[in-house]
N, C-alpha and C positions, 0 to 999 in steps of 0.2 A: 388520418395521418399519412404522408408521402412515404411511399415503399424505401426511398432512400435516405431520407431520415431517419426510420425503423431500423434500415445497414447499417448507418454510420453508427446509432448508440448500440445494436447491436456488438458492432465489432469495437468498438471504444470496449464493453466491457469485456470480452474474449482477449484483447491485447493486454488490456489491465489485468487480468485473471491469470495467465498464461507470461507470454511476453516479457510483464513487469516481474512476475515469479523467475522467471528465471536469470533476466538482469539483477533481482535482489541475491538471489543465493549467488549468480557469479560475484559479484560484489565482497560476500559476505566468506564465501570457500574460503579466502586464504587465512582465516580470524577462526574460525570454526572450531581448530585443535585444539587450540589455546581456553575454549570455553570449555570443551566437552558437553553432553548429551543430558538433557533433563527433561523431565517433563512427559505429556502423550507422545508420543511417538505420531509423525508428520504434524503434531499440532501448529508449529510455526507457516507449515503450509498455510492451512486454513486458514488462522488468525490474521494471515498476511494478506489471504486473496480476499478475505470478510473486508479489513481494511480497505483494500483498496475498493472494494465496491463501494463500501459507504464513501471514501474520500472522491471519487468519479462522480455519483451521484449527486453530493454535497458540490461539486465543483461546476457540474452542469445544469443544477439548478443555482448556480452563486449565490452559496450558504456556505460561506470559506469560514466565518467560525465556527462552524459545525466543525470544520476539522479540528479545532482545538480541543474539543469533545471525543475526540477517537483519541485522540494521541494522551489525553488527560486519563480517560478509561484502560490504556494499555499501562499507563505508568503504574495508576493507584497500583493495578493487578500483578506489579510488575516492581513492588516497592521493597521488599524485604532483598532482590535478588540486585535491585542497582545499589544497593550500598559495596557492594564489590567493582573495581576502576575496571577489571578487563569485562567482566558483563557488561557495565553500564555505558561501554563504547562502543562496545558488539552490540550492545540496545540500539541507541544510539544513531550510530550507521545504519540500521537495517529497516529503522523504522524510518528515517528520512530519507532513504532509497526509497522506499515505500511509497510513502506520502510524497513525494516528490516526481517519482515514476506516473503516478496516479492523476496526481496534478497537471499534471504536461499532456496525458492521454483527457484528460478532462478539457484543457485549454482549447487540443487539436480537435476533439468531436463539437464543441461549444462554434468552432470559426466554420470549420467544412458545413454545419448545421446552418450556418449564418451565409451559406453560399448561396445554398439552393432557394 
């Protein structure tokens, strides 16, 4: 494999990991109070940076309904807590930040990859 192909999916996942973690929490700060605090503690990190790995992956091999599979897997996990309107719009937002952030860095490594 070409050393710059290796950079670019390289850094697709590093932007995706990082980058889109922190476009989602700015996104998400102003909504935040209104939820308050549940769960493991930083688990929303992970969960977020797991997604979007699989959602990059899934988008660089164009396996786009796989993403319906990530976002179906967060829901089931995630089903007793959206019967409440302010979580389930704080869901909501954070996970189509998400998947959408992910998406886009997936789109960008998929064309740069299609350069070389």
């Amino acid at each position: 494999m070409d050393w710059r192909i290796l950079l670019i999916y390289l850094s697709g996942y590093i932007v995706s990991i990082f980058v889109c973690n922190w476009i989602v929490k700015s996104i998400l700060r102003k909504y935040r109070d209104s939820i308050g605090e549940s769960g493991l503690e930083k688990a929303g990190n992970i969960i977020g940076a797991l997604e979007r790995i699989f959602v990059l992956t899934l988008v660089i091999l164009n396996q786009y309904l796989g993403i319906a599979i990530v976002f179906t897997a967060k829901s089931i996990a995630r089903f007793e807590n959206l019967k409440g309107r302010e979580f389930a719009e704080y869901y909501l937002i954070g996970t189509f930040a998400s998947v959408l952030s992910a998406m886009f860095v997936g789109f960008l490594v998929n064309y740069l990859v299609k350069l070389i």
